[in-house]
PDB file of N, CA, C and O in Angstrom:
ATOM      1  N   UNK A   1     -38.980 -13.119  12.314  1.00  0.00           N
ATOM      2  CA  UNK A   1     -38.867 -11.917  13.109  1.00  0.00           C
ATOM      3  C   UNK A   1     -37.580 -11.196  12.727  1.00  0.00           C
ATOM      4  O   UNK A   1     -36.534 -11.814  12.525  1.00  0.00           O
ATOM      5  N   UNK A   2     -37.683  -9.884  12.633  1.00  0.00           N
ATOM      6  CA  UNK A   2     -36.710  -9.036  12.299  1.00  0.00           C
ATOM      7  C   UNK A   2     -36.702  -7.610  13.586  1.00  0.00           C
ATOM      8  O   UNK A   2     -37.650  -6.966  14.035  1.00  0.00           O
ATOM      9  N   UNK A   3     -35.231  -7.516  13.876  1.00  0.00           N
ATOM     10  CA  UNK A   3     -35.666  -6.277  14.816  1.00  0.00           C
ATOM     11  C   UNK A   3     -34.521  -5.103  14.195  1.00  0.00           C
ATOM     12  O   UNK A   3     -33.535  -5.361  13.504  1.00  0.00           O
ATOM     13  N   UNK A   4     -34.997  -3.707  14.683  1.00  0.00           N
ATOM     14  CA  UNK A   4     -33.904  -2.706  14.418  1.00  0.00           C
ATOM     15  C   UNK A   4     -33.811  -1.997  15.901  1.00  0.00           C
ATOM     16  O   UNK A   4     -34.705  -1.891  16.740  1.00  0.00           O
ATOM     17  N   UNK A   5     -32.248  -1.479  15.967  1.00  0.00           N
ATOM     18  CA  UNK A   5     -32.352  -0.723  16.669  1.00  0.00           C
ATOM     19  C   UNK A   5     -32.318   0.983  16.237  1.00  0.00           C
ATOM     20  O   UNK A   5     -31.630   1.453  15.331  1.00  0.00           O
ATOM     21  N   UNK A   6     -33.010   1.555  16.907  1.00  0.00           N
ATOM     22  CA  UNK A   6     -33.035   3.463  16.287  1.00  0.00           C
ATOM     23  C   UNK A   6     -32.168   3.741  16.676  1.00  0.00           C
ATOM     24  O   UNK A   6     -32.160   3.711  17.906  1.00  0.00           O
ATOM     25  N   UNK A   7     -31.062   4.125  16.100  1.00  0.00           N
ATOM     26  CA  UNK A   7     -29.647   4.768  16.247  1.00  0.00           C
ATOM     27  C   UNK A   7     -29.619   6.014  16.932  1.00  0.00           C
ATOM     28  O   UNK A   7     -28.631   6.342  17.589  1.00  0.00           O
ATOM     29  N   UNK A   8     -30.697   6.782  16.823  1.00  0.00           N
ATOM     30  CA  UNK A   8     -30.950   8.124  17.483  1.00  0.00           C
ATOM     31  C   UNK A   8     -31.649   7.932  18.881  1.00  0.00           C
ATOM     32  O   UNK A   8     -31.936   8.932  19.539  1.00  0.00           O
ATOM     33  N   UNK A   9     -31.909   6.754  19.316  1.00  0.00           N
ATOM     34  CA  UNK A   9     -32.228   6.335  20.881  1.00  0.00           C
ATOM     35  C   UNK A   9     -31.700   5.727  21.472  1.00  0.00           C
ATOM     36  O   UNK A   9     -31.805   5.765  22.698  1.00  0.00           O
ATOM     37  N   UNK A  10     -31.025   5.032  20.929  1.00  0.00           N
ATOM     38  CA  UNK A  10     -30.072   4.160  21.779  1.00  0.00           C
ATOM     39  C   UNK A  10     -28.589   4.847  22.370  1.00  0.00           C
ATOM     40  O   UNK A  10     -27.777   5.552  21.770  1.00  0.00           O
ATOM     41  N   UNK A  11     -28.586   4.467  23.447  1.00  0.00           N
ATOM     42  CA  UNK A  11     -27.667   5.609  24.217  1.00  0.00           C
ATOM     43  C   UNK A  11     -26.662   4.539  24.618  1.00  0.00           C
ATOM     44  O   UNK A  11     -25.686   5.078  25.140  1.00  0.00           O
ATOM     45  N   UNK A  12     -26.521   2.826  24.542  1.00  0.00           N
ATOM     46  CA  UNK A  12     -25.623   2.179  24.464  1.00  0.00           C
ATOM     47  C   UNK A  12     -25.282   2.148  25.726  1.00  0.00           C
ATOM     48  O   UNK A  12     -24.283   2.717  26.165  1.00  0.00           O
ATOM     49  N   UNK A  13     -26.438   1.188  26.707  1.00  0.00           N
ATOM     50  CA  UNK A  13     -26.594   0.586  27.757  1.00  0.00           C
ATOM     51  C   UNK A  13     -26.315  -0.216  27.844  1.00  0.00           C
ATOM     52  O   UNK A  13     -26.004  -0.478  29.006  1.00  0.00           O
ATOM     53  N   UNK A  14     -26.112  -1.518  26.697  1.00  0.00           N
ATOM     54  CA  UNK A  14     -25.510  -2.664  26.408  1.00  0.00           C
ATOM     55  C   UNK A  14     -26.605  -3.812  26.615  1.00  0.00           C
ATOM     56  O   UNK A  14     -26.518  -4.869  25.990  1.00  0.00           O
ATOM     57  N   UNK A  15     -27.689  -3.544  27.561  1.00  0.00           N
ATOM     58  CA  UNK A  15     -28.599  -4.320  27.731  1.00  0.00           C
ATOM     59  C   UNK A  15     -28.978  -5.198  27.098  1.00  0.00           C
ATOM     60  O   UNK A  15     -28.975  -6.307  27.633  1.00  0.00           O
ATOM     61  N   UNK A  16     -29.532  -5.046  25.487  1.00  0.00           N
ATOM     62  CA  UNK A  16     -29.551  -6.049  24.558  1.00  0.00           C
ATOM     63  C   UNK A  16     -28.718  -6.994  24.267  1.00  0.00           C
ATOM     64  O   UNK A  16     -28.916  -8.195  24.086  1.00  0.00           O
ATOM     65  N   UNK A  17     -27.519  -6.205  24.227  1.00  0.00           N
ATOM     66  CA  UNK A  17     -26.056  -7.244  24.166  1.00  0.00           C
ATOM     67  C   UNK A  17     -26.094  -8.225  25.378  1.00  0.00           C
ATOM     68  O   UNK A  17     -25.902  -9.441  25.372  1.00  0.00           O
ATOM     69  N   UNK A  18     -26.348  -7.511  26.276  1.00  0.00           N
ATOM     70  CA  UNK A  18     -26.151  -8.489  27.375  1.00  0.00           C
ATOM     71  C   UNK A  18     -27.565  -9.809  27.391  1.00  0.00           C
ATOM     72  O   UNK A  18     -27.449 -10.790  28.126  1.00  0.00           O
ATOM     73  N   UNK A  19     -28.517  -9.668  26.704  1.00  0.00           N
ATOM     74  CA  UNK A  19     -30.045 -10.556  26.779  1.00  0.00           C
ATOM     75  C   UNK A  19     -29.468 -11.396  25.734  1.00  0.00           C
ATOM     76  O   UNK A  19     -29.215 -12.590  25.897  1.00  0.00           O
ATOM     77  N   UNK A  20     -29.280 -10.790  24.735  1.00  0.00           N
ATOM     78  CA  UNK A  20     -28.992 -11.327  23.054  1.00  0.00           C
ATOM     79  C   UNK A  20     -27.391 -11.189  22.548  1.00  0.00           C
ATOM     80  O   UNK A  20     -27.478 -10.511  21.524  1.00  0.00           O
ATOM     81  N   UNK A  21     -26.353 -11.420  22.713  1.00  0.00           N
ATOM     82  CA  UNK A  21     -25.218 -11.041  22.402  1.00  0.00           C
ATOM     83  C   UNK A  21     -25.226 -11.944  20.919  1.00  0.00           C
ATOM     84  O   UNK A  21     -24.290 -11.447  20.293  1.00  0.00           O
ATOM     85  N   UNK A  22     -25.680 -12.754  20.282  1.00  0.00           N
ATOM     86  CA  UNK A  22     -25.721 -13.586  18.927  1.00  0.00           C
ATOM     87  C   UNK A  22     -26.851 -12.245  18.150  1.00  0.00           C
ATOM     88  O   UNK A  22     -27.100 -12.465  16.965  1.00  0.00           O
ATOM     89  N   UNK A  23     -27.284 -11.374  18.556  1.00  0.00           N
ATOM     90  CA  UNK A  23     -28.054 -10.688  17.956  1.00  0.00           C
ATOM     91  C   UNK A  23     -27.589  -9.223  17.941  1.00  0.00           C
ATOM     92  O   UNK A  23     -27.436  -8.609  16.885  1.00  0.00           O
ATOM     93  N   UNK A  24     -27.439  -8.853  18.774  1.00  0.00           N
ATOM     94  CA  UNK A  24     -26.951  -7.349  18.721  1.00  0.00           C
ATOM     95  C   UNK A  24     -25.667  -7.408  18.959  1.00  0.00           C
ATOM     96  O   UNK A  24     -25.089  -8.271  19.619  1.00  0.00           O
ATOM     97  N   UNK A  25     -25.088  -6.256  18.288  1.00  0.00           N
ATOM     98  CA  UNK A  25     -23.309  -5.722  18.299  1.00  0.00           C
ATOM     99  C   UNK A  25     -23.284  -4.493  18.897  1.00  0.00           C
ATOM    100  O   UNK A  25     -24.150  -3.629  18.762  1.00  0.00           O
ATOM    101  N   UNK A  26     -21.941  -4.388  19.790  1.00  0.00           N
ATOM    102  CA  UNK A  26     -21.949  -2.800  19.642  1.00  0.00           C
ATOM    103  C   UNK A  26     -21.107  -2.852  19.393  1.00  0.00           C
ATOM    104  O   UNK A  26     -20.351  -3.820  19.309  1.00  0.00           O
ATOM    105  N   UNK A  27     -20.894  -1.213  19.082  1.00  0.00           N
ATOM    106  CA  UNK A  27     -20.020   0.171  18.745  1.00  0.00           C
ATOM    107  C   UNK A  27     -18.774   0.002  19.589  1.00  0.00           C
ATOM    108  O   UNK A  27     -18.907   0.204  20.796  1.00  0.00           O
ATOM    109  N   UNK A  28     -17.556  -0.346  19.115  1.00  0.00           N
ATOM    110  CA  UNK A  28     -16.108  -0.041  20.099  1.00  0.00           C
ATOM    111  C   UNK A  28     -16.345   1.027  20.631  1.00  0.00           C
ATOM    112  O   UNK A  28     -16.346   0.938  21.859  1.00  0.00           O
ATOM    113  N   UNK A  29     -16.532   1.934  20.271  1.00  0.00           N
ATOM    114  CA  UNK A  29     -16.658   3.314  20.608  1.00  0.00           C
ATOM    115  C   UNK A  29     -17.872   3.608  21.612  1.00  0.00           C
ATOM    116  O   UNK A  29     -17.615   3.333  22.783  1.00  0.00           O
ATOM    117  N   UNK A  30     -18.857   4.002  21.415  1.00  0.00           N
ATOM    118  CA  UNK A  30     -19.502   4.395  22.678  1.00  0.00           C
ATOM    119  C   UNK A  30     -20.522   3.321  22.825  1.00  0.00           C
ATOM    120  O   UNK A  30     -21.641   3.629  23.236  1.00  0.00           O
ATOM    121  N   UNK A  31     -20.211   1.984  22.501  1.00  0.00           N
ATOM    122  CA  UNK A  31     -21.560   0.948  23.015  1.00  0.00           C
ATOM    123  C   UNK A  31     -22.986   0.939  21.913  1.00  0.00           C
ATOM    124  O   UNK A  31     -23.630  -0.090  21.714  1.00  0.00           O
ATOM    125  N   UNK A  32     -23.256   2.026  21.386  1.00  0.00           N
ATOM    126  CA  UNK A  32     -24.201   1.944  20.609  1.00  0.00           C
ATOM    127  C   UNK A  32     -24.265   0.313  20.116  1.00  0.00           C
ATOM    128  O   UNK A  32     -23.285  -0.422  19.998  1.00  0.00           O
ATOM    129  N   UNK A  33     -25.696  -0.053  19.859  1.00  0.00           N
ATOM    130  CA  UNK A  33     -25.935  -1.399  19.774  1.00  0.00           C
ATOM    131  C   UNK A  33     -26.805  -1.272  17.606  1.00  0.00           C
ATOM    132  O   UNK A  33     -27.563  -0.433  17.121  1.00  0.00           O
ATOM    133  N   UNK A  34     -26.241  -2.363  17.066  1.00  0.00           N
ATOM    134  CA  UNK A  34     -27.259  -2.698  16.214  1.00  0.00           C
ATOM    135  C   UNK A  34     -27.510  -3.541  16.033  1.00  0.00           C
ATOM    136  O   UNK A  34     -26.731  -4.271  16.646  1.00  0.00           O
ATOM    137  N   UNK A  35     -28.541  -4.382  15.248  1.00  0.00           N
ATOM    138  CA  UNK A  35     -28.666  -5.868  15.372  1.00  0.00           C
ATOM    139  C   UNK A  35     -28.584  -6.733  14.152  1.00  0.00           C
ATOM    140  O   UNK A  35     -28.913  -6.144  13.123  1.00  0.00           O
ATOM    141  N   UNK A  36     -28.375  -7.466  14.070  1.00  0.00           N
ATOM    142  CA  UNK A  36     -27.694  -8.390  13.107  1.00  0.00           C
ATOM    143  C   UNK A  36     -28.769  -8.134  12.129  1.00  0.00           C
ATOM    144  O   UNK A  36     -29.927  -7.871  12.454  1.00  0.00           O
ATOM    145  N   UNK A  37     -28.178  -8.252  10.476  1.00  0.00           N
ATOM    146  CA  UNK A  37     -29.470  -8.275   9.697  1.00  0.00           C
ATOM    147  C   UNK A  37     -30.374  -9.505   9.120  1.00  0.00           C
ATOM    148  O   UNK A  37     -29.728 -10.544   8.983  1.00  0.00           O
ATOM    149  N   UNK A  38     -31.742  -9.576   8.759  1.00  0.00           N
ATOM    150  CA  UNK A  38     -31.741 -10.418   8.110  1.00  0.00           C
ATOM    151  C   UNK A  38     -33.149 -11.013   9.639  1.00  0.00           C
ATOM    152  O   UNK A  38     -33.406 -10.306  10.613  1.00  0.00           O
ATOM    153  N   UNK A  39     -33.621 -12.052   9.436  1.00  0.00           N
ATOM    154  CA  UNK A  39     -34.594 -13.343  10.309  1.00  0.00           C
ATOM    155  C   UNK A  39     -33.311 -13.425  11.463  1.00  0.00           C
ATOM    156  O   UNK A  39     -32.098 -13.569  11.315  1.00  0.00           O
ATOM    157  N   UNK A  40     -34.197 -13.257  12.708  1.00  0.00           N
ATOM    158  CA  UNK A  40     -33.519 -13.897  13.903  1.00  0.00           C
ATOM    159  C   UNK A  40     -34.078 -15.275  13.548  1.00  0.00           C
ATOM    160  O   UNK A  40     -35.137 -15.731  13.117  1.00  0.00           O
ATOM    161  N   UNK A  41     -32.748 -15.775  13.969  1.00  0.00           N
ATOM    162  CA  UNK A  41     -32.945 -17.091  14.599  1.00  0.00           C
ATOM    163  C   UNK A  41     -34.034 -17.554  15.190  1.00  0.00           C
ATOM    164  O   UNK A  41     -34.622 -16.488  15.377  1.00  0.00           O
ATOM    165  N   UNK A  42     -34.983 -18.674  15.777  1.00  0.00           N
ATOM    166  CA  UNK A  42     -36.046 -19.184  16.402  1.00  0.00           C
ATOM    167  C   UNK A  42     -35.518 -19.244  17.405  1.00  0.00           C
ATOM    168  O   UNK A  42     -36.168 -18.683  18.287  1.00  0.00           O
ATOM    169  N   UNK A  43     -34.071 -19.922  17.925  1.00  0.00           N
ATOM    170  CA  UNK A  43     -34.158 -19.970  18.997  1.00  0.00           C
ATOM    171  C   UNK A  43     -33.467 -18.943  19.989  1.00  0.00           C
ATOM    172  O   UNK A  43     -33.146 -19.238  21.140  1.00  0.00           O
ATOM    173  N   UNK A  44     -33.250 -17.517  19.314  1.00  0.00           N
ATOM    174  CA  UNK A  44     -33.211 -15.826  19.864  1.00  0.00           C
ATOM    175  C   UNK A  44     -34.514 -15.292  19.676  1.00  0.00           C
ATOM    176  O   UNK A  44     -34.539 -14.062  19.688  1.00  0.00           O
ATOM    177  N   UNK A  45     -35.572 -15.847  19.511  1.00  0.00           N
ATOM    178  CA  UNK A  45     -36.518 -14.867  19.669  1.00  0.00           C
ATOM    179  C   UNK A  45     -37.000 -14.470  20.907  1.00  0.00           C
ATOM    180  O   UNK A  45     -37.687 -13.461  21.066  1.00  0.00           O
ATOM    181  N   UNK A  46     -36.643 -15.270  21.837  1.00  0.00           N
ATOM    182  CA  UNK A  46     -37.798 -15.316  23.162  1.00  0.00           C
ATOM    183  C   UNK A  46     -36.531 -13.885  23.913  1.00  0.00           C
ATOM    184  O   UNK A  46     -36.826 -12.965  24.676  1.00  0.00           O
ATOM    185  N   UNK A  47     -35.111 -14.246  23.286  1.00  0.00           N
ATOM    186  CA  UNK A  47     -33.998 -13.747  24.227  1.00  0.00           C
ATOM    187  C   UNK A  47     -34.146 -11.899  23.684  1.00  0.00           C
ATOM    188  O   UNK A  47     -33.744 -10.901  24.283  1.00  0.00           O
ATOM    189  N   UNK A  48     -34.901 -12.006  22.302  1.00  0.00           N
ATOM    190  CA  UNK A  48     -34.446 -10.569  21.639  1.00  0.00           C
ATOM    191  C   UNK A  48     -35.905 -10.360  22.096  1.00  0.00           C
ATOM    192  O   UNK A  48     -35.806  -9.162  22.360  1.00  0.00           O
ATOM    193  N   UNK A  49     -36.922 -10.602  22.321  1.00  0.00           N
ATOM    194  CA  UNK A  49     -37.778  -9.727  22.926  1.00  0.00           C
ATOM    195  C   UNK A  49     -37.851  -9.687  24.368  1.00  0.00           C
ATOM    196  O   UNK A  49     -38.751  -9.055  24.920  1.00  0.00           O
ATOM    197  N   UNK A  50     -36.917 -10.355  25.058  1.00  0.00           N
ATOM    198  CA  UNK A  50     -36.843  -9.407  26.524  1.00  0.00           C
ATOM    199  C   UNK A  50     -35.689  -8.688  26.275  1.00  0.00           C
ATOM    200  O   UNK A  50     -35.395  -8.157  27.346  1.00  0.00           O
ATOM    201  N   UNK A  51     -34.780  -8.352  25.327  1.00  0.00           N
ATOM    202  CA  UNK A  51     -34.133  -7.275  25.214  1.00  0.00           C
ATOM    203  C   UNK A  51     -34.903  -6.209  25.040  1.00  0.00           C
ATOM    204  O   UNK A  51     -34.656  -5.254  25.777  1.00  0.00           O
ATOM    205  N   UNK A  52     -36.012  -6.074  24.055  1.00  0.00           N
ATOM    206  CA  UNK A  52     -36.556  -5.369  23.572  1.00  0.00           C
ATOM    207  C   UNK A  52     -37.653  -4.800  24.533  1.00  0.00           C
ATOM    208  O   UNK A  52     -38.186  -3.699  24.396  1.00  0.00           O
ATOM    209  N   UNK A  53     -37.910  -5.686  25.502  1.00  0.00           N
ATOM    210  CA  UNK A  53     -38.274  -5.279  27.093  1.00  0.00           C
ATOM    211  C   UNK A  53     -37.692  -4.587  28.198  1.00  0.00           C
ATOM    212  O   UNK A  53     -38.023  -3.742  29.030  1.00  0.00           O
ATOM    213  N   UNK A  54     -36.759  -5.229  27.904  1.00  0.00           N
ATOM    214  CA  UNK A  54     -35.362  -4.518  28.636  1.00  0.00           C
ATOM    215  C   UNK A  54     -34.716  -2.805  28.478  1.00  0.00           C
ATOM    216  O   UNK A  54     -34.379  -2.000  29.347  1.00  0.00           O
ATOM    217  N   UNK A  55     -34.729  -2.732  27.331  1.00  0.00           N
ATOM    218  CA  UNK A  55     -34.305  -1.526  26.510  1.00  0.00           C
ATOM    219  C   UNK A  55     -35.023   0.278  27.270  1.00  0.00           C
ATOM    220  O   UNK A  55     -35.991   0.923  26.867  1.00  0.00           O
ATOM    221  N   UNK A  56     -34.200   0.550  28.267  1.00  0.00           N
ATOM    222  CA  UNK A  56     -34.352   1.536  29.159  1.00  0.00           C
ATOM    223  C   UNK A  56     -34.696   2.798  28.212  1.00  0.00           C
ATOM    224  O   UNK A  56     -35.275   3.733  28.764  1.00  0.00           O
ATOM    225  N   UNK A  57     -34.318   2.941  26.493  1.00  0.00           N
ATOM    226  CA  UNK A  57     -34.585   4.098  25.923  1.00  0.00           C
ATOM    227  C   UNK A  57     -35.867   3.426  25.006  1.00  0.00           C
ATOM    228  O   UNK A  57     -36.438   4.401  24.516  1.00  0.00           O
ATOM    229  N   UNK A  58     -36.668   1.984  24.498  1.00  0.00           N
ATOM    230  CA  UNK A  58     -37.446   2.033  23.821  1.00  0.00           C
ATOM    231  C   UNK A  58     -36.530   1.914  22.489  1.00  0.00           C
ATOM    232  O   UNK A  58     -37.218   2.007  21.473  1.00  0.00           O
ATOM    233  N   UNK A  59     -35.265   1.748  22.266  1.00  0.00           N
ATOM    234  CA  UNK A  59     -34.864   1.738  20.868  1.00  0.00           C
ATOM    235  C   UNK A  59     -34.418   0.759  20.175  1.00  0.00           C
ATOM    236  O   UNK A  59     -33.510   0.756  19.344  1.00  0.00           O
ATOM    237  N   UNK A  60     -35.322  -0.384  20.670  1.00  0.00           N
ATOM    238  CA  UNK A  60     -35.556  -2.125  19.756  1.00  0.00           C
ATOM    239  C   UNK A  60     -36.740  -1.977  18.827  1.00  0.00           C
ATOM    240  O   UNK A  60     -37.689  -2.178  19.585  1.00  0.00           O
ATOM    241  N   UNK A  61     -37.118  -1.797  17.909  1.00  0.00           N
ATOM    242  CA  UNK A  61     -38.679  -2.583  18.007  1.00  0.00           C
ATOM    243  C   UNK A  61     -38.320  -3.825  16.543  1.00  0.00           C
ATOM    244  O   UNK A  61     -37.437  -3.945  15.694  1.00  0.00           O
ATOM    245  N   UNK A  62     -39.475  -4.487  16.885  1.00  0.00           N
ATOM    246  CA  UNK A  62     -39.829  -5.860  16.028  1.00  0.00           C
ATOM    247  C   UNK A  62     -40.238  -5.450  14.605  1.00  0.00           C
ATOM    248  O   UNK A  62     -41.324  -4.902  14.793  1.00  0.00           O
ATOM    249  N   UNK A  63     -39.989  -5.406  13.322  1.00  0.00           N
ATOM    250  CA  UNK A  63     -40.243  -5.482  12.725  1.00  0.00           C
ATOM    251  C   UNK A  63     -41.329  -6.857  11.785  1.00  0.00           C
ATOM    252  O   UNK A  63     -41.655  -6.689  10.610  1.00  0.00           O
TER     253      UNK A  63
END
């Protein structure tokens, strides 16, 4: 599993960070979130798709 976040939706709620913090980073600056590159982990998957549930603008999806 691979996820991105859309840089142009994410308004940097932190939400993901807060479900997944081993997966998503944010921005010093205004919170914007992106997510680590590369295969999540097995045992972040269950945590990065209730981020991706979570996500009040829709700007996770699963690749």
């Amino acid at each position: 599993m691979k996820v991105r976040v859309d840089p142009d939706l994410c308004q940097g709620h932190t939400l993901c960070w807060m479900t997944a913090p081993d997966v998503f980073i944010l921005d010093e600056v205004d919170g914007h979130a992106t997510a680590i590159e590369g295969e999540i982990p097995s045992d972040e998957v269950d945590r990065v798709r209730d981020a991706i549930r979570s996500c009040p603008e829709r700007a996770i999806s699963e690749l």
